[in-house]
N, C-alpha and C positions, 0 to 999 in steps of 0.2 A: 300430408304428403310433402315429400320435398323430392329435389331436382339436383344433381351433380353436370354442372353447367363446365363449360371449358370454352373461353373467350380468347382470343389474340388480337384485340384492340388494343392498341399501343397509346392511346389517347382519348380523347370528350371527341363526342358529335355533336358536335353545334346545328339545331334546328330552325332555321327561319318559314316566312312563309313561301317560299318553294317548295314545303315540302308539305303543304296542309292539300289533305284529298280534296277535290273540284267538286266531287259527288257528296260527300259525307260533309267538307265541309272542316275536317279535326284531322289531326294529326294518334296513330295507335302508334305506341313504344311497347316491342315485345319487351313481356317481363317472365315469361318463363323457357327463355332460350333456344326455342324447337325454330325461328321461325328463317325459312329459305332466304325471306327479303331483310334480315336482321341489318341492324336495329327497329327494325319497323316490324309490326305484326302484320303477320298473313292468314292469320286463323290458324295457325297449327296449334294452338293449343288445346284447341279441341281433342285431341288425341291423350290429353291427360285425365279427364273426365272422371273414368275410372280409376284415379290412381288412389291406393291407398292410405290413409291420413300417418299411418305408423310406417311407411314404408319408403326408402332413399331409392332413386330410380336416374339408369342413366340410359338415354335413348342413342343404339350404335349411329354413326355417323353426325350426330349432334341435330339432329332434324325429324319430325315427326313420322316421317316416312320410314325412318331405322330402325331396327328392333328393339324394343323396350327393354330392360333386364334391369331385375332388383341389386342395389347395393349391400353387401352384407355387414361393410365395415369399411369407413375411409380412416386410413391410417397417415398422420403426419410424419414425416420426417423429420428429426433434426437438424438445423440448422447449423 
């Protein structure tokens, strides 16, 4: 499976311990882009579960809650 992500971070987020959970104890970095609290996981990835291994998928509004739809074809441009 793969994920058609769209970021507008302009730069690094530097992590210290302000930002390790109290409860858990660790610090979660979303790594497949769904997540509301980004860069930090919220568990939206659960929403990928079922995606399938041969299949590019890009979720509307960039968040687990948006509608799923298959990619058929990312096309680059030239430069």
């Amino acid at each position: 499976m793969a994920r058609e992500i769209t970021h507008e971070a302009t730069g690094p987020l530097k992590l210290d311990e302000s930002d390790l959970d109290e409860e858990k104890g660790d610090v979660a970095v979303c790594l497949c882009g769904l997540s509301g609290e980004y860069p930090f996981c919220d568990g939206s990835h659960r929403a990928t579960d079922d995606e399938a291994a041969e299949t590019v998928y890009k979720y509307d509004g960039d968040d687990a809650d948006g509608e799923r739809r298959e990619i058929e074809e990312i096309v680059f441009a030239d430069e």
